[in-house]
C-alpha positions in Angstrom: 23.3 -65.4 -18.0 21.4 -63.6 -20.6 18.9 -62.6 -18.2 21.6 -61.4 -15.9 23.2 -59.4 -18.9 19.6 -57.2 -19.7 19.3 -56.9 -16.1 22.6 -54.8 -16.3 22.1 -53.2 -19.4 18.7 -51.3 -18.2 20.7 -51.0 -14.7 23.3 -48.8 -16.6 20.6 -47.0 -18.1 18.2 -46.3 -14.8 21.8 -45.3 -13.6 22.8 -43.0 -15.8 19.0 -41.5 -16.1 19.5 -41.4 -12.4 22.9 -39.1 -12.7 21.7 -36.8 -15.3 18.1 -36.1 -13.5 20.0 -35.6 -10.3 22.3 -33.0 -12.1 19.5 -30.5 -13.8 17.5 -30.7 -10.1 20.0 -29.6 -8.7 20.9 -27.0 -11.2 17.4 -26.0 -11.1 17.1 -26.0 -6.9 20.4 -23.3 -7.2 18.4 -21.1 -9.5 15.2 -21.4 -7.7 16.8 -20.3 -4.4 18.4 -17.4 -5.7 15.3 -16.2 -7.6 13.7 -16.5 -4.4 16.2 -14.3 -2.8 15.6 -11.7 -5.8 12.4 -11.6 -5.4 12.7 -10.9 -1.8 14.8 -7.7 -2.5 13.5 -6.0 -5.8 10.3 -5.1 -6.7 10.7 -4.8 -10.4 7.1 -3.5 -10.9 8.1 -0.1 -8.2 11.4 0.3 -10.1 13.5 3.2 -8.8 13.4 4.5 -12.7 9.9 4.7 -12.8 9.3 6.4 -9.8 11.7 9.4 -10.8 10.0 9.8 -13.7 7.0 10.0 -11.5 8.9 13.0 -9.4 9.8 14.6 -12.9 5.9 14.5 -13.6 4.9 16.1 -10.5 6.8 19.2 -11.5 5.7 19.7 -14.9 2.4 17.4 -15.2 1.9 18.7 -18.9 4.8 16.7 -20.5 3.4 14.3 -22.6 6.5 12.7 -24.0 7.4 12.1 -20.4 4.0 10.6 -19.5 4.5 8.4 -22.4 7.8 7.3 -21.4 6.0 6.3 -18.4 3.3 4.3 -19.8 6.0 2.5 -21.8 8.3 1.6 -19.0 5.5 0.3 -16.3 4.1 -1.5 -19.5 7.2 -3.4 -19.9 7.8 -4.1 -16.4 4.3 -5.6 -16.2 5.2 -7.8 -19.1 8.2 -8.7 -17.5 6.6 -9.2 -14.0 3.9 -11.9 -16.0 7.0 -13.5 -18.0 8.9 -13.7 -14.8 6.0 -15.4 -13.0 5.7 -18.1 -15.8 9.4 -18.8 -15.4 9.2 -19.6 -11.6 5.6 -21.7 -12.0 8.1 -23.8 -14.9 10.8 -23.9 -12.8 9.0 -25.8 -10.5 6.9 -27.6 -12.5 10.3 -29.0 -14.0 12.1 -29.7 -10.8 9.0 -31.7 -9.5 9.6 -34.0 -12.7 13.5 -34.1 -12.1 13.2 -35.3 -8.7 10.4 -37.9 -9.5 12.5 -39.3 -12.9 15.7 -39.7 -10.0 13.6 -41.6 -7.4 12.0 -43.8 -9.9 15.6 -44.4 -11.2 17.3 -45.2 -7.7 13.9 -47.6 -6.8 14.9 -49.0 -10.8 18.1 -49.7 -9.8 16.9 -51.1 -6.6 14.8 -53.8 -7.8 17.5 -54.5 -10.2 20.4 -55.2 -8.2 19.5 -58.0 -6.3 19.5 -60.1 -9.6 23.3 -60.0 -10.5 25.4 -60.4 -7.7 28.7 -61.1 -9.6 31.6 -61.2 -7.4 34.5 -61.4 -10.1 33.4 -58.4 -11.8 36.1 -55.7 -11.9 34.5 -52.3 -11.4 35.1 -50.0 -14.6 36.9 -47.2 -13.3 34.6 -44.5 -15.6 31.6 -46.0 -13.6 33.1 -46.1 -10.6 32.3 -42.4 -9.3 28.3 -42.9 -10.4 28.9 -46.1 -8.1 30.5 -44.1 -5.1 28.2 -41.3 -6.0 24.9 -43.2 -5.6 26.2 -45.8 -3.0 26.4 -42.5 -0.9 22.7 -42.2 1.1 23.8 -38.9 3.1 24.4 -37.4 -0.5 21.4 -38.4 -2.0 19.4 -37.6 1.6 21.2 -33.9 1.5 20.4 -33.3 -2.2 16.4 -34.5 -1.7 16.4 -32.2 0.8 18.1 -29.0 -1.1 15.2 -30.3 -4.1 12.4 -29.7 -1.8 13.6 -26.9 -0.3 14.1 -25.4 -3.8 10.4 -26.3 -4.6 9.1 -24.6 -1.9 10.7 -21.7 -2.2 9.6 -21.7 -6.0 5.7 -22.3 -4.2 6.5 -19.3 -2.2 7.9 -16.7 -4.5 5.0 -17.6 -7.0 2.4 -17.3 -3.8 4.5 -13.6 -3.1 4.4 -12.7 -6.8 0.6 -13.3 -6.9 -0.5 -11.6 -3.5 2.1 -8.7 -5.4 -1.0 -8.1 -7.6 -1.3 -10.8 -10.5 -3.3 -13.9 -10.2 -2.2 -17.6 -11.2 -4.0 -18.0 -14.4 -2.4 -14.7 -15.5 0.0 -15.0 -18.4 1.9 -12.0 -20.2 -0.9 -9.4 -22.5 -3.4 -10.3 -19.9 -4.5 -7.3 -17.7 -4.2 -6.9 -13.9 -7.0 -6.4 -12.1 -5.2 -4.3 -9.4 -4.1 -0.9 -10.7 -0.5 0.6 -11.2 1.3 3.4 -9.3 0.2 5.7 -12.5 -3.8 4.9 -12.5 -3.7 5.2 -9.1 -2.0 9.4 -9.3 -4.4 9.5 -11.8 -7.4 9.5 -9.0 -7.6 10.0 -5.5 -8.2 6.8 -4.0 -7.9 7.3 -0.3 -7.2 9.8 2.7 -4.8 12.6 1.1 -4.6 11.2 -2.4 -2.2 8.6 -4.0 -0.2 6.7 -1.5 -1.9 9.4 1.9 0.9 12.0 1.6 -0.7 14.6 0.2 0.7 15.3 -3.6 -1.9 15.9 -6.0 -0.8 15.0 -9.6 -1.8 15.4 -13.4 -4.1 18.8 -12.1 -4.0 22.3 -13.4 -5.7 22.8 -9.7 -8.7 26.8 -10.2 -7.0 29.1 -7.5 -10.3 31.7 -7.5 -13.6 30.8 -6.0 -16.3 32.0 -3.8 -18.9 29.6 -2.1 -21.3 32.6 -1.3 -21.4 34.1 -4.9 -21.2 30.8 -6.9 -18.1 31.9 -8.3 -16.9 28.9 -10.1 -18.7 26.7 -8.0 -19.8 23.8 -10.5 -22.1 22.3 -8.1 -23.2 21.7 -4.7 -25.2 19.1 -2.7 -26.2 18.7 0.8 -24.9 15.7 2.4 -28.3 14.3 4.5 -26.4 12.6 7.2 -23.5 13.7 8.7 -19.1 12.8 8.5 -16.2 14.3 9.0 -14.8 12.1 6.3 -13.3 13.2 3.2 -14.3 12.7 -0.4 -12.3 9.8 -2.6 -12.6 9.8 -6.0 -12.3 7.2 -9.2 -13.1 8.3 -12.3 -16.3 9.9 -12.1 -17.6 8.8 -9.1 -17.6 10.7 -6.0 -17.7 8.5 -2.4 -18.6 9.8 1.0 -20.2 7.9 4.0 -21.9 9.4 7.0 -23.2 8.2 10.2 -25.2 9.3 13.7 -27.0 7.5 16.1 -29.6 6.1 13.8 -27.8 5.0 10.5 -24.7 4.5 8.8 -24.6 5.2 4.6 -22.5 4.8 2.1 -23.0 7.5 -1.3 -21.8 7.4 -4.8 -21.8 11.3 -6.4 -21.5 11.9 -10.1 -18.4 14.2 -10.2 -19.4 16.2 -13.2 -23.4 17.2 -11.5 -23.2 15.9 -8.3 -26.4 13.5 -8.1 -26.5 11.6 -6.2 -26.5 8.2 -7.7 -26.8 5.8 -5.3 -27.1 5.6 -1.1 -26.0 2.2 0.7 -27.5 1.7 4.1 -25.4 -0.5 6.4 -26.8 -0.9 9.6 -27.3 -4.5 9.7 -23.4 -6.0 9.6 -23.1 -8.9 12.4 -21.9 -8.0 16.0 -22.3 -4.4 15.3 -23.2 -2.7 19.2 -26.6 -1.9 19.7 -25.4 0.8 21.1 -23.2 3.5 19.4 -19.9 4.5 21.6 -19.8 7.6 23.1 -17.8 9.1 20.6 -16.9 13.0 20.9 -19.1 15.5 18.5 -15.7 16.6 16.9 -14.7 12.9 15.3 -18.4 11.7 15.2 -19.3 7.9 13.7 -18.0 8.4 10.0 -14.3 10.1 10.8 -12.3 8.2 8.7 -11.8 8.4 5.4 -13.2 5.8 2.6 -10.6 4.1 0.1 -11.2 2.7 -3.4 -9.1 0.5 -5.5 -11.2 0.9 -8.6 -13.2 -1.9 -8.7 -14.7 -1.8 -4.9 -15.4 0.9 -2.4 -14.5 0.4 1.6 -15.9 1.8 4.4 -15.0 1.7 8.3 -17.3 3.6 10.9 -16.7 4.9 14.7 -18.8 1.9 15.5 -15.9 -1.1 13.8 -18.2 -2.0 11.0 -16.4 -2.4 8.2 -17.6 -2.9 4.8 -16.8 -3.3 0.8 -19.1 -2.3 -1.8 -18.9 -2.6 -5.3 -19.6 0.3 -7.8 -23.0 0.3 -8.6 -23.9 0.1 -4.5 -24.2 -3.6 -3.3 -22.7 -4.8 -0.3 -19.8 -7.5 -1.1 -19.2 -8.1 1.9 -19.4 -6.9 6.1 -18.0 -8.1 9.4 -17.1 -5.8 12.4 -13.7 -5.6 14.2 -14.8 -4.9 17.8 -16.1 -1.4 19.1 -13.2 1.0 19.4 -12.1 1.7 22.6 -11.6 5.0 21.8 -12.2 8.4 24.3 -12.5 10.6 21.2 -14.0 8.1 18.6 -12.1 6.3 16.0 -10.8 8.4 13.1 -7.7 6.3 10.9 -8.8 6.2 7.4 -8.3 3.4 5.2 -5.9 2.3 2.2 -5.7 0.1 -0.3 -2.4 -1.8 -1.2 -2.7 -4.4 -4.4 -5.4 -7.1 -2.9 -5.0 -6.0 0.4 -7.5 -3.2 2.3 -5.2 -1.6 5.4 -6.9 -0.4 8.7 -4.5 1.1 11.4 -6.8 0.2 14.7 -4.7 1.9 17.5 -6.9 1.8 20.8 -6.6 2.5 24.4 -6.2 -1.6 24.6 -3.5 -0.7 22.5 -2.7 -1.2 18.8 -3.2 -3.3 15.2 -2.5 -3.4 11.9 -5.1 -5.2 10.1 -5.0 -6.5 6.1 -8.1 -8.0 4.4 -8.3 -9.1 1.7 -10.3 -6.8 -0.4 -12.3 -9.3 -2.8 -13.9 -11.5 0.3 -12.7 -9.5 3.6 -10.7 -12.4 4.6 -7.9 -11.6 7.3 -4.7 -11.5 5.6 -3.1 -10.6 9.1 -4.0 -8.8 12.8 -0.2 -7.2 13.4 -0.3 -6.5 17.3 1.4 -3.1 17.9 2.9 -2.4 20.9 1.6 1.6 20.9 -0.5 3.7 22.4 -3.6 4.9 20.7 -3.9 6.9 18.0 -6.0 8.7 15.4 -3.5 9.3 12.4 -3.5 7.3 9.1 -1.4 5.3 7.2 0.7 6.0 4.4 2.0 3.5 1.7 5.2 4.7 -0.1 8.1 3.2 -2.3 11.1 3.8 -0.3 13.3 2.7 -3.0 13.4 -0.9 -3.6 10.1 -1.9 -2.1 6.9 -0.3 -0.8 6.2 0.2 3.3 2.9 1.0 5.0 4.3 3.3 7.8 2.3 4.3 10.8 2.6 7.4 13.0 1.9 6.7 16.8 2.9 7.2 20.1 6.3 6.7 21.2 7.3 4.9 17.1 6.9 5.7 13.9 7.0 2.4 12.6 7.2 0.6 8.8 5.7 -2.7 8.0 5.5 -4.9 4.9 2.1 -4.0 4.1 1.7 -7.8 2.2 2.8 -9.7 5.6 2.5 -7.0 8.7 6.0 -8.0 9.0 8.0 -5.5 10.8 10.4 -3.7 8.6 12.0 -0.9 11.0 10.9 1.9 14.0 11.9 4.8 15.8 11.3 6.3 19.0 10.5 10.1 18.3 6.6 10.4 19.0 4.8 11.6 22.4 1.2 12.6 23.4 -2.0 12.1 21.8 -1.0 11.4 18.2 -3.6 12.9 15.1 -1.3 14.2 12.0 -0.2 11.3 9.7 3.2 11.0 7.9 4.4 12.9 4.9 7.1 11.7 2.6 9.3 13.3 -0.1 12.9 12.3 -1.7 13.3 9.1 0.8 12.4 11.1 4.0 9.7 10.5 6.0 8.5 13.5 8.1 6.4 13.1 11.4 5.0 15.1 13.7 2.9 15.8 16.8 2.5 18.5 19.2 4.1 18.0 22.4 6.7 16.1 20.3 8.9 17.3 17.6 8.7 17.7 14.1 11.0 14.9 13.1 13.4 14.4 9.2 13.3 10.2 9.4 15.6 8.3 6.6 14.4 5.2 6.6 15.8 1.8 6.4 17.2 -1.3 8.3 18.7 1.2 10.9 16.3 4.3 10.9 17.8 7.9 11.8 16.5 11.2 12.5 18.2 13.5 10.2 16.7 16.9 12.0 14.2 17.6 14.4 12.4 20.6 15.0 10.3 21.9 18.4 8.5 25.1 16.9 4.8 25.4 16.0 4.2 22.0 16.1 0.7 20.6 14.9 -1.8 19.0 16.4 -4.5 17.9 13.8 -3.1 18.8 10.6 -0.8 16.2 8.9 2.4 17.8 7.0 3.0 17.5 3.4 6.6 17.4 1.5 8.0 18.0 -1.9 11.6 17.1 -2.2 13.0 20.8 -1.1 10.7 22.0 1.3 8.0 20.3 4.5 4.9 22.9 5.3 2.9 22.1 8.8 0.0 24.1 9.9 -1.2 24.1 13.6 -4.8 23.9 15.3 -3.8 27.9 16.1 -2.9 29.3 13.5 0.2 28.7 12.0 2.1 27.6 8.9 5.6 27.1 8.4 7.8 25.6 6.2 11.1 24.0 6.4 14.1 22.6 4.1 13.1 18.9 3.9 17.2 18.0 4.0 18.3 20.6 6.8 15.0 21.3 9.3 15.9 25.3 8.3 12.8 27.2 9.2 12.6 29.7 6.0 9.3 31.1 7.1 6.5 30.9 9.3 2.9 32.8 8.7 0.7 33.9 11.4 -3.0 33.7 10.1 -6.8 34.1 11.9 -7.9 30.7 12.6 -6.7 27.1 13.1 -6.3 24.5 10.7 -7.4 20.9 11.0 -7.2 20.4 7.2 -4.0 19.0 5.6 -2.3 20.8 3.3 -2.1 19.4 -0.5 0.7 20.2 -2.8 -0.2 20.3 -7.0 2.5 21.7 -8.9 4.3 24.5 -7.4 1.4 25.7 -5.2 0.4 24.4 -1.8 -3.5 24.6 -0.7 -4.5 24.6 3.0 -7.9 25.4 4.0 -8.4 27.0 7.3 -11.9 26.2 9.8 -13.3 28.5 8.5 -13.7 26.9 5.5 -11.2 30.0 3.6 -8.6 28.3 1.7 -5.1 29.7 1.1 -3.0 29.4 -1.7 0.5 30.1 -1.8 3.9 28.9 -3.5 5.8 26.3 -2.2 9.1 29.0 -2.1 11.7 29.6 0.1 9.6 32.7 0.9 5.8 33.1 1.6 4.2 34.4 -1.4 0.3 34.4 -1.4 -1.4 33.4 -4.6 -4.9 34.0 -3.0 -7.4 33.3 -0.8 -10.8 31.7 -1.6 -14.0 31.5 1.0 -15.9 28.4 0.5 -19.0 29.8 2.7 -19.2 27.5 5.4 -16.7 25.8 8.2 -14.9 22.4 6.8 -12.3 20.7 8.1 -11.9 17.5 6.2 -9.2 17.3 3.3 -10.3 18.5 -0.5 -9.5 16.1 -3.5 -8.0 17.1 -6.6 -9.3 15.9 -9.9 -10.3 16.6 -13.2 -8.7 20.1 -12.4 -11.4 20.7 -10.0 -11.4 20.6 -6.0 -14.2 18.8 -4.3 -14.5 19.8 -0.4 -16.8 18.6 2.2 -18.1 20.8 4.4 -19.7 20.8 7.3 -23.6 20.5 5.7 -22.4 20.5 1.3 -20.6 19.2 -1.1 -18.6 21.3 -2.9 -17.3 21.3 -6.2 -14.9 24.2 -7.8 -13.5 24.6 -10.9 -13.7 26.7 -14.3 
C-alpha cells in the first residue's frame, strides 16, 4: 500500500511536470512561427529609414551629421539583427528541452500506471481535466507535431538569418564579414557601381580633363591584354581582367599610381574549351564586368570560366559553367549579394540564374529562366521591405530573391536582342531596349507599367534614374531624359557619335561618355544645360568608376585616371 502510495505521489508530479512543459512548448512553438513569418517579410538590416537617409545623402553627400546618423542607425540595426539571431537559436534550444522534459514525463507516467490500478478511487475533480487532457493521444499527437514544426521553422529562420550575412558563432559587438549597404556606396564594387544602377555616391566627381594634354590626368597605364570590361574598385585597389585567344588575367592596380601590383593568369580551370568560342571582336573574351565584396575578387570570361581570387592575387577557387552559346560572346557582368556571387547566364539554349557561394564557389542555386538570350546585367535593389536581383531580358523583366532564385514577380514588356540593364529610382524600375519600349515598372506581387515610351530607344547603353528624372542614350547619338513618374520627354539632345557607355549620376550632374572616348557633362534639369565636355584621347566604351573624387576609365589600350 505504501508502495502503491509513492507510486502516485511521483505520478502526480511526472503529471504535472508533464502539463507545465507541455504549456511553455507550446507557448514557445506560437512565438517561433510567427517570428518566422517576421522574418519572412522585414528585412530589419534594409530598413525603409535607412535607405531614405541614403536618398537624402545622394543629394548633398557633404552632410556629415546626416552620414553620422547613418552610421548610428545601420549600427543599431546590426546589433539588433545579432540579438535577434540569439533569440531564435534560444528559442529553439528551449523548445527542444520542453518537448523532451514532456515525453520523458508521459513515458514516467507510463511506467507508473500499471502499478496502482485502484478501482474505488473517486477522481478529484481539480485533476480531472490533466486526466482528460493527457488521456487524449490526438491532442498530444497534434501538439508534437505543432512542436516540431515550430523547431523547424526556428532551424530555418536561423539558417535564413545566417545566409542574410552573419555566421552562427556570431554574437552581438562581433563584426560581419559581409559589408553593409553604406561600405558598399562607399566603393564601386561591381558593373555600374553600388547595387548596378548607376548612382555614384560620397564623390565631388573633376568635370575638366584632357587625355592628350595630361590635363588632370593623375595617371595612365597600358592594359597588356585586352577587355571590354570595366574597372571595380575597393579601397585602393583597382581590378580589371582581360582575355584573347591565348590567355585569360586577372590585375590588381594601385588607385593612387596605377602599378600594377599583381597579374593572375587563369588558363588552367577544369573543363575550360580548348578552344575559345567564336565570339564577335566587339564583346571579345573578357566582356563582363568583375565584382568585389571586399574580401575576394570574381571573375567570369567569354569562355564560362569562372573564378575568385583573394586580394593579394591567389586563386580561391575555379570551375567552369559550360561554353556560352552565345552568337555575339557572353557579356553579363557579375554581382555580389551578402555570401552569394550572382551570374545572369542567358543563352541561346535559353536562360539561368546562378548563386555561388562566394567563400568555396559552391552552387547555392541554377534558376532556369524561361528567356531568350541576353547580354544585360543584373541589378540588386531594396524595393522597400526586402532586396530583389532583377534581370532585363527578352519578353520579362523579371525579380528573384537573390538568397533562393525564388521567383518574386515579372512582366511582359521586353522584345529583340536585349543589351541595356535596369535602372531604378524612388521604387521604379526603368527598362529598356530598342525595338521595345522604354518602360516605368512599379514593382511588386502584381507588377504594372506605369508609362512607356517608343522614342530614341537604346540599344547598348543601360539608363540611369534619380527620383525626378530617367536619361537614356542611344548607339546613334542621342540623349533624352524623361520624368521618372510621368514618361514626359522634357528634352532630347542630338550629339556626333553613339554611346555604348552608361550614363552615371553623382550629385546633380550626369556623365556619359560618347565612343569616342569625349565625355559629357550636364545637369540632371528639366532642361539640357551643358557643364562641359572632356576628350579622354582615345575610343572607350566601357563604364567609368567614381572614387576618391576621381574617375577611372578604360579605354580601348589605357587606363585612365582623372582627377585634381
Amino acid at each position: 500500500m505504501n508502495e502503491n502510495n509513492n507510486s502516485r505521489l511521483w505520478y502526480n508530479v511526472a503529471k504535472r511536470v508533464a502539463v507545465v512543459s507541455a504549456a511553455f512548448a507550446l507557448i514557445l512553438s506560437v512565438l517561433l512561427v510567427v517570428n518566422y513569418i517576421q522574418t519572412k517579410s522585414v528585412d530589419p538590416l534594409n530598413s525603409k529609414a535607412l535607405n531614405q537617409l541614403m536618398t537624402q545623402l545622394q543629394k548633398d553627400q557633404n552632410d556629415e551629421a546626416l552620414k553620422e546618423q547613418i552610421r548610428a542607425l545601420d549600427l543599431l540595426a546590426r546589433k539588433a539583427y545579432f540579438t535577434y539571431q540569439w533569440q531564435i537559436r534560444t528559442g529553439g534550444f528551449l523548445l527542444f528541452a520542453f518537448v523532451l522534459t514532456f515525453l520523458i514525463a508521459l513515458k514516467y507516467m507510463s511506467s507508473l500506471q500499471a502499478r496502482f490500478p485502484d478501482l474505488t478511487e473517486i477522481p478529484d475533480s481539480e485533476k480531472a481535466w490533466e486526466n482528460r487532457l493527457l488521456a487524449r493521444k490526438y491532442i498530444i499527437f497534434t501538439g508534437l507535431g505543432l512542436f516540431v514544426f515550430a523547431f523547424v521553422l526556428s532551424v530555418l529562420t536561423e539558417d535564413e538569418m545566417s545566409r542574410a550575412g552573419f555566421g552562427k558563432d556570431e554574437s552581438p559587438g562581433e563584426s560581419s564579414q559581409i559589408p553593409g549597404i553604406e561600405e558598399i556606396r562607399k566603393n564601386w564594387p561591381n558593373f555600374r557601381g553600388p547595387e548596378g544602377i548607376g548612382v555614384a555616391y560620397n564623390i565631388t566627381a573633376p568635370t575638366q580633363w584632357d587625355g592628350k594634354s595630361g590635363e588632370n590626368i593623375q595617371w595612365k597605364i597600358e592594359i597588356p591584354v585586352p577587355g571590354y570590361n570595366s574597372p571595380v574598385i575597393w579601397g585602393k585597389k583597382l581590378f580589371l581582367s582581360g582575355a584573347d585567344h591565348k590567355t585569360q588575367v586577372v590585375y590588381c592596380i594601385d588607385a593612387d599610381t596605377g602599378e600594377i601590383l599583381w597579374q593572375t593568369e587563369l588558363n588552367d580551370i577544369s573543363g575550360s574549351p580548348d578552344r575559345r568560342p567564336d565570339n564577335s571582336e566587339d564583346t571579345g573574351f573578357a566582356a563582363p564586368t568583375m565584382a568585389t565584396d571586399g574580401f575576394r575578387v570574381f571573375v567570369i570570361f567569354g569562355t564560362g570560366d569562372v573564378a575568385c581570387l583573394n586580394f593579394e592575387g591567389n586563386r580561391i577557387w575555379a570551375k567552369n559553367l559550360g561554353v556560352p552559346v552565345n552568337h555575339y560572346g557572353h557579356s553579363s557582368s557579375l554581382i555580389t549579394y551578402r555570401d552569394a556571387l550572382l551570374i545572369q547566364y542567358d543563352q541561346n539554349s535559353g536562360g539561368r540564374l546562378i548563386a555561388l557561394k562566394t567563400d568555396t564557389g559552391d552552387q547555392v542555386y541554377d534558376r532556369q529562366r524561361d528567356t531568350e538570350i541576353s547580354w544585360a546585367s543584373p541589378i540588386v535593389v531594396n524595393t522597400g521591405n526586402r532586396y530583389e536581383i532583377i534581370l532585363n531580358s527578352n519578353p520579362d523583366v523579371v525579380s528573384y530573391d537573390p538568397l533562393t532564385g525564388q521567383e518574386l514577380w515579372r512582366i511582359d514588356c521586353m522584345s529583340g536582342e536585349v543589351a541595356p540593364s535596369l535602372a531604378y529610382a524612388d521604387g521604379i524600375v526603368f527598362a529598356v531596349n530598342e525595338y521595345a519600349i522604354l518602360a516605368a515598372i512599379k514593382p511588386g506581387g502584381t507588377p504594372k507599367i506605369l508609362w512607356e515610351s517608343e522614342d530614341d530607344l537604346s540599344e547598348v547603353s543601360s539608363p540611369v534614374a534619380n527620383e525626378d528624372f530617367v536619361f537614356v542614350a542611344t548607339s546613334y547619338g542621342t540623349i533624352s531624359c524623361f520624368d521618372g513618374k510621368t514618361g514626359e520627354r522634357y528634352w532630347f539632345e542630338d550629339l556626333p557619335k553613339g554611346f555604348y557607355s552608361s550614363p552615371i549620376i553623382t550629385g546633380d550632374n550626369v556623365y556619359l561618355m560618347d565612343m569616342a572616348g569625349t565625355m559629357y557633362i550636364f545637369k540632371a534639369e528639366k532642361k539640357f544645360n551643358l557643364v562641359n565636355t572632356c576628350e579622354l584621347g582615345e575610343s572607350a566604351v566601357t563604364i567609368p568608376a567614381f572614387m576618391h573624387n576621381r574617375i577611372y576609365i578604360r579605354g580601348l589600350k589605357n587606363l585612365y585616371c582623372i582627377g585634381k
